[in-house]
Structure formats: structure tokens, C-alpha cells
C-alpha positions as CSV (number, residue, x, y, z in Angstrom):
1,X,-202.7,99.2,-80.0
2,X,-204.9,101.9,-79.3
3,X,-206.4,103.1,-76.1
4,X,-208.8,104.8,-74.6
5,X,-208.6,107.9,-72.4
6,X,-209.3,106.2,-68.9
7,X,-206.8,103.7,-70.0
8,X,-204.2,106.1,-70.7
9,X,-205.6,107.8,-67.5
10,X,-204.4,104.6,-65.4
11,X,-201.3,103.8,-67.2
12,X,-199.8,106.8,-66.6
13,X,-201.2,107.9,-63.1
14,X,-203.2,111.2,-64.4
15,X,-206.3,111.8,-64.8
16,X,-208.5,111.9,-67.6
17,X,-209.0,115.9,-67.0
18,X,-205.5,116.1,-67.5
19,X,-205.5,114.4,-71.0
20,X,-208.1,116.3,-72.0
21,X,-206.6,119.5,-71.1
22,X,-203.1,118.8,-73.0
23,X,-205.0,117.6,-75.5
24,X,-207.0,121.3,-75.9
25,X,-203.6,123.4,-75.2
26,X,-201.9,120.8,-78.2
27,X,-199.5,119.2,-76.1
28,X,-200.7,115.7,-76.5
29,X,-203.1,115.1,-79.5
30,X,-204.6,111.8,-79.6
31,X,-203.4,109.9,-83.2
32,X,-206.9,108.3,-83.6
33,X,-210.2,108.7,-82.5
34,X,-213.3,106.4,-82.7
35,X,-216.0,105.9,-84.7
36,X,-218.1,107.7,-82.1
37,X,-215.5,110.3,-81.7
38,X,-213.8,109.4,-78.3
39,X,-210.4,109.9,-78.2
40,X,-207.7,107.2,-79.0
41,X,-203.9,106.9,-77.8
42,X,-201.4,104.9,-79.8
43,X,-198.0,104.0,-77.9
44,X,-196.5,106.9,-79.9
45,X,-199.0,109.0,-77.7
46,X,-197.9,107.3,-74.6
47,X,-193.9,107.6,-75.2
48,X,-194.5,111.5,-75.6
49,X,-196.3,111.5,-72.4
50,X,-194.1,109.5,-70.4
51,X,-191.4,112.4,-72.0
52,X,-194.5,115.0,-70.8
53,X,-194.4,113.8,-67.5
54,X,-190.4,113.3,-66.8
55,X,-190.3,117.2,-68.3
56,X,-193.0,118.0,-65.5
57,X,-191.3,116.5,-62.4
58,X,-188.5,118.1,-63.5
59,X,-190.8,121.6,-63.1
60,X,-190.9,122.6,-66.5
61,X,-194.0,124.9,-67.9
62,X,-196.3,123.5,-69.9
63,X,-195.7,125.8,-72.5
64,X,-191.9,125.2,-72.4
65,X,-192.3,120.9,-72.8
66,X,-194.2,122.3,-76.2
67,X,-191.6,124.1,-77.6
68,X,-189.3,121.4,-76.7
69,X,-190.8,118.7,-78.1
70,X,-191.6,120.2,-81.1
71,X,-188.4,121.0,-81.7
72,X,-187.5,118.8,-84.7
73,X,-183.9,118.4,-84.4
74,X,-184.8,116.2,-81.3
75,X,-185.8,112.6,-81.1
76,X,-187.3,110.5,-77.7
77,X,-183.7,109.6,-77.5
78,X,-182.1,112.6,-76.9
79,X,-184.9,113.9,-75.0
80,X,-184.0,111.1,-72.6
81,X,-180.8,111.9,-72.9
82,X,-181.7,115.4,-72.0
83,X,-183.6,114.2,-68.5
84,X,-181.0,112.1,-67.6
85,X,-178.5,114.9,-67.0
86,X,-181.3,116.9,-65.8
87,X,-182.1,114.4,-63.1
88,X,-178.0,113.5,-62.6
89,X,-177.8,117.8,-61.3
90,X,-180.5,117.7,-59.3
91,X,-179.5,113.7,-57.4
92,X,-176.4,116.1,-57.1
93,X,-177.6,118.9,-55.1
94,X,-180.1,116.7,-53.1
95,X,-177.0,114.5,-52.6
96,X,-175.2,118.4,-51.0
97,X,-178.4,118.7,-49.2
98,X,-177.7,115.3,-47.1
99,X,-174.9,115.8,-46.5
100,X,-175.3,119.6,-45.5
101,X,-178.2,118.1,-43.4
102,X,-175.5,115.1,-42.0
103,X,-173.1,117.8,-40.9
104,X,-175.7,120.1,-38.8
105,X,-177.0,116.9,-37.0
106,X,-173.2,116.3,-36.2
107,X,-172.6,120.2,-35.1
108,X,-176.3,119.7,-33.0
109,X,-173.9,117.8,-30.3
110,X,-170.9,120.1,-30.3
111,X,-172.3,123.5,-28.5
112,X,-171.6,125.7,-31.5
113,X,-171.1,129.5,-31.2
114,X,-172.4,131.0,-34.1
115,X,-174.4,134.3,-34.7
116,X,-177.9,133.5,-35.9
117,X,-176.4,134.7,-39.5
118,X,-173.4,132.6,-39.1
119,X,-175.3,129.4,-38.9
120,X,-177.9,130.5,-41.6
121,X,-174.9,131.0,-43.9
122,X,-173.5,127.2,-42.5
123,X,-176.3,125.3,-42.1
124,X,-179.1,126.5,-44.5
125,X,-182.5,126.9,-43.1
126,X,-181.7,123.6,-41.3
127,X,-182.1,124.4,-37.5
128,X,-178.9,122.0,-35.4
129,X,-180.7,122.6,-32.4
130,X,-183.9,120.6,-33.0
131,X,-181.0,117.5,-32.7
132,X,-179.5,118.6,-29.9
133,X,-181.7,116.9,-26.7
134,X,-181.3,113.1,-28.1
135,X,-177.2,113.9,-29.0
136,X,-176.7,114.9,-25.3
137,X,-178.9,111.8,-24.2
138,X,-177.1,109.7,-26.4
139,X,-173.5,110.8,-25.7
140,X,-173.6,113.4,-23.1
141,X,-171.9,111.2,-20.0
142,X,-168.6,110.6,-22.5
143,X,-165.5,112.2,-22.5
144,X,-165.5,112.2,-26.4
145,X,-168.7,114.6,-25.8
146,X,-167.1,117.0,-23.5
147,X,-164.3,116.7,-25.6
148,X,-165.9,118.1,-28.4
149,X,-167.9,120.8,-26.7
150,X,-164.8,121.8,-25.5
151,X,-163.2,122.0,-29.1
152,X,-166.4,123.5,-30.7
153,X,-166.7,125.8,-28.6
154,X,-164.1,128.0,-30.3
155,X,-164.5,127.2,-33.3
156,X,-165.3,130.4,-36.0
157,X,-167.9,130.1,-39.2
158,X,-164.4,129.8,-41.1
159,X,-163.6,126.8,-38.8
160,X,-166.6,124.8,-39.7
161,X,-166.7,126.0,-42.9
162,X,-163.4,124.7,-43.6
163,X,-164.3,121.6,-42.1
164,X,-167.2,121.3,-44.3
165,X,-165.3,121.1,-47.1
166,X,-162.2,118.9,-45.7
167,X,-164.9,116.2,-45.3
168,X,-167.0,116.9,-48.8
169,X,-163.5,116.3,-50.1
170,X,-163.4,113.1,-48.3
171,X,-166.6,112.1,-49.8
172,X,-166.2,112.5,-53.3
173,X,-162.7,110.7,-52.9
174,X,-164.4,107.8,-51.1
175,X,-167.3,107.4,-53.4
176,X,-164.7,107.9,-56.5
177,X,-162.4,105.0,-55.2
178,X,-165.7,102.3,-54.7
179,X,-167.0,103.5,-58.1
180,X,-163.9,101.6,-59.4
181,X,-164.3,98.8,-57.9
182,X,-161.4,98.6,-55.2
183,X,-162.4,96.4,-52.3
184,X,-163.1,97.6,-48.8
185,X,-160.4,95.9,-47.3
186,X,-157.8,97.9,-50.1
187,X,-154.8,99.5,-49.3
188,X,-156.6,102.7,-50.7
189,X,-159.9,102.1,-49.1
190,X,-158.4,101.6,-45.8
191,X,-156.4,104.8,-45.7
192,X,-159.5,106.5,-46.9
193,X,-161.1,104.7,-43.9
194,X,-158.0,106.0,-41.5
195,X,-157.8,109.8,-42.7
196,X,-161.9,109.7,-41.4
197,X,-160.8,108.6,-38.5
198,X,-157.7,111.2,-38.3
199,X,-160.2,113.9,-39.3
200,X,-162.3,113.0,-36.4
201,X,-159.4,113.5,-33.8
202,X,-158.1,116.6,-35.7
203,X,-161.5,118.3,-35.1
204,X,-163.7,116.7,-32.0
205,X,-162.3,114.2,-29.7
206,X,-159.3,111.8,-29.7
207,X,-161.3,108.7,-32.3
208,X,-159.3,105.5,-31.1
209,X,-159.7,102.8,-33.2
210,X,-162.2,101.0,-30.8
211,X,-164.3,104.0,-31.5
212,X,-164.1,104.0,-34.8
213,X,-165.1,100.7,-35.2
214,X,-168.5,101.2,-33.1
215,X,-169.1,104.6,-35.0
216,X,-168.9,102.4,-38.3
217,X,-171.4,100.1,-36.8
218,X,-174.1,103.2,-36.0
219,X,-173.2,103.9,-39.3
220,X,-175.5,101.0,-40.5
221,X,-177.6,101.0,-37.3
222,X,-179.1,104.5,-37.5
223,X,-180.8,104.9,-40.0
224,X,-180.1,109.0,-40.6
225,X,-176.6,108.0,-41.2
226,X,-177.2,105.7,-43.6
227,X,-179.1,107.4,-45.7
228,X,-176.6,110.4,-45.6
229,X,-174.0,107.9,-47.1
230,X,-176.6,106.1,-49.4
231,X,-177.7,109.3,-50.7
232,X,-174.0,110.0,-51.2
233,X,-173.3,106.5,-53.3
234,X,-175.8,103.6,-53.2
235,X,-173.7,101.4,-50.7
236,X,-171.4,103.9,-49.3
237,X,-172.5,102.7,-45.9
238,X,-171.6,98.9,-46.0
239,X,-168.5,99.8,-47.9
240,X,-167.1,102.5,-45.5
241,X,-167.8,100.4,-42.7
242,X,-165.6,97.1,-44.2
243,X,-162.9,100.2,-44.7
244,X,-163.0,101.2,-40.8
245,X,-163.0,97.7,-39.6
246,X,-160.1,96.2,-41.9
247,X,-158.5,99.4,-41.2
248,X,-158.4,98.9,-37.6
249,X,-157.7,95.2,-37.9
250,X,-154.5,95.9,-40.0
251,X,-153.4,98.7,-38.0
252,X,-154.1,96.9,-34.8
């Protein structure tokens, strides 16, 4: 088939000064043109401007996509190919961000002593106490929260740093054990399910399994939670939540 520029234009979601500039810099050439000279687009065109685009939201130059697709060892296969892992790194680092994110809106509650450098070098340029109002309105009257003010408190950068990376450990085991397909309610899944709870008590408060079970319910309830573990592995939520309550059942 062959189309025209505005319907290229809407296809693809650019606009038809867009087209007309790759096509002056080389980068997309329409095959065909008509009789009056307008510009053409075969579905050749449009597979090497859907690869144009991907190479674009990935923030690639202009110049750069050029070179690469003219590079004849490469086919739209492997230039798929090439996106995919592209896109896989950065799922991976927006998947650390989360869950970087996840951990400061945990801190927000816990009265942390860090030097303004300190939390820069923990938290990122994510500030804990913009959380910190709604987490004492939401659990300030509890013992677990004056448990774990208490706790926090002392805690060094090394302390949550280390903690950081007990529970990042956590996660990738987690998210490795549903991406094999082992039930919630498995042996494995539910001492997954128990060391979270254990990691809880090591570090904050005493996490009974009464508590547990309600923190694996605001798991699904709120919202920022459950995107930090959908972000993690789509249905990390759901499944982690079967884990704490079978756990609790069993262990009960």
C-alpha cells in the first residue's frame, strides 16, 4: 500500500513537519512519490519508522539511528532485538528507582538521623520527609511506630544501607521464585513470605503475624505499594500477599 504523508503523520503519532524533516536529513526517504510529486510511504517506510521512533524514546541522536540503520549487517529483526535489551536495562533501573523510592517512603516514618549528605547518598534526590506528616497520622498512636522511631533512631548510613540491600536481596529472590511458577501457598513461597516478616522484626518493630497479615492487605489497598511491587514483577503484589497469609495460616 502506499500512503500519504498525513497518513503516515497519524499512524505513527508525528507530525507531518517531522516526516518532512527526516526525510531532508535522509533518515526516512519515501520509496514512491506521486504523479504530482507528493511524497509516498510503503510499509517498508513505516517498519523503519516505527524502528526510528523506538531508537528515539530510547534518546538516541538523530544522527546516531542513521548510522545504525544503515549499517548493513543488521536486519529489522535484530534491531528489535537490539531495543528489547535496550528497554529490558532501562525497566531495570526504573524497577531500582521504585523501589529506592519504596524504601524512603518507609524511612519517612522512622525519624532517621542522617546528615543532609548521608540521605543524599541513601535516598537519591528523593526527599523522606515530604512522607512524613500522613505516616505519623496514619500510624503515629501505635507501639509498632514508637517502636521503630526508637530503633531508627540509631541507626548509621551503613545501617540502612545494609538494609537496603538485605531486602533488594529479598526481592530478586521473590520475584525469581514466582517467575517459575511456584504457587503462593509453596513451602518456598511461604518462607519467602516469613523471612519478610522476620526482616521486619529484625529492623523496626516486633511484626506478629496478625500484622503481617493486615500489612499484606495495604499491600493491595494503597496504591504506592502496589505499584512498588508491580513495578518489581507484574503481580508481585497479589502473590506476596497469598505468601503472607498462607504463611500465617500454616504457622498459626
Amino acid at each position: 500500500m502506499a500512503y500519504t504523508v498525513g497518513q503516515v503523520a497519524r499512524l505513527a503519532g508525528v507530525t507531518i513537519r517531522t516526516l518532512h524533516h527526516y526525510d531532508e536529513i535522509g533518515l526516512l526517504a519515501p520509496s514512491g512519490r506521486s504523479s504530482a510529486g507528493y511524497r509516498r510511504y510503503g510499509d517498508a517506510d513505516l517498519e523503519r519508522l516505527q524502528l526510528v521512533r523506538y531508537y528515539r524514546e530510547l534518546g538516541f541522536p538523530l544522527e546516531q539511528i542513521a548510522e545504525i540503520l544503515a549499517d548493513p549487517a543488521s536486519d529489522p529483526g535484530a534491531h528489535l532485538r537490539r531495543q528489547h535489551e535496550l528497554l529490558t536495562v532501562r525497566i531495570k533501573r526504573l524497577q531500582e528507582m521504585v523501589a529506592a523510592i519504596e524504601f524512603a517512603m518507609e524511612a519517612s516514618k522512622l525519624n532517621i538521623q542522617l546528615t543532609p549528605q548521608e540521605r543524599f547518598e541513601v535516598f537519591g534526590d528523593f526527599d523522606p520527609d515530604a512522607h512524613a506528616e500522613e505516616a505519623e497520622q496514619r500510624w503515629g498512636g501505635t507501639e509498632a511506630y514508637r517502636e521503630s522511631n526508637r530503633r531508627a533512631s540509631g541507626y548509621t548510613k551503613a545501617d540502612w544501607l545494609r538494609f537496603k540491600a538485605e531486602t533488594e536481596d529479598w526481592g530478586r529472590r521473590i520475584v525469581a521464585l514466582m517467575s517459575s511458577g511456584a504457587p503462593a501457598d509453596s513451602p518456598a513461597a511461604m518462607e519467602l513470605a516469613e523471612e519478610h516478616r522476620q526482616q521486619i522484626s529484625q529492623w523496626f518493630y516486633e511484626c506478629s503475624y496478625e500484622i503481617h497479615t493486615g500489612l499484606a492487605d495495604m499491600y493491595l489497598a494503597d496504591e504506592r505499594f502496589l505499584a512498588h511491587y508491580e513495578a518489581m514483577a507484574p503481580g508481585l503484589g497479589q502473590y506476596l500477599h497469598e505468601a503472607i497469609h498462607a504463611n500465617a495460616i500454616t504457622r498459626a
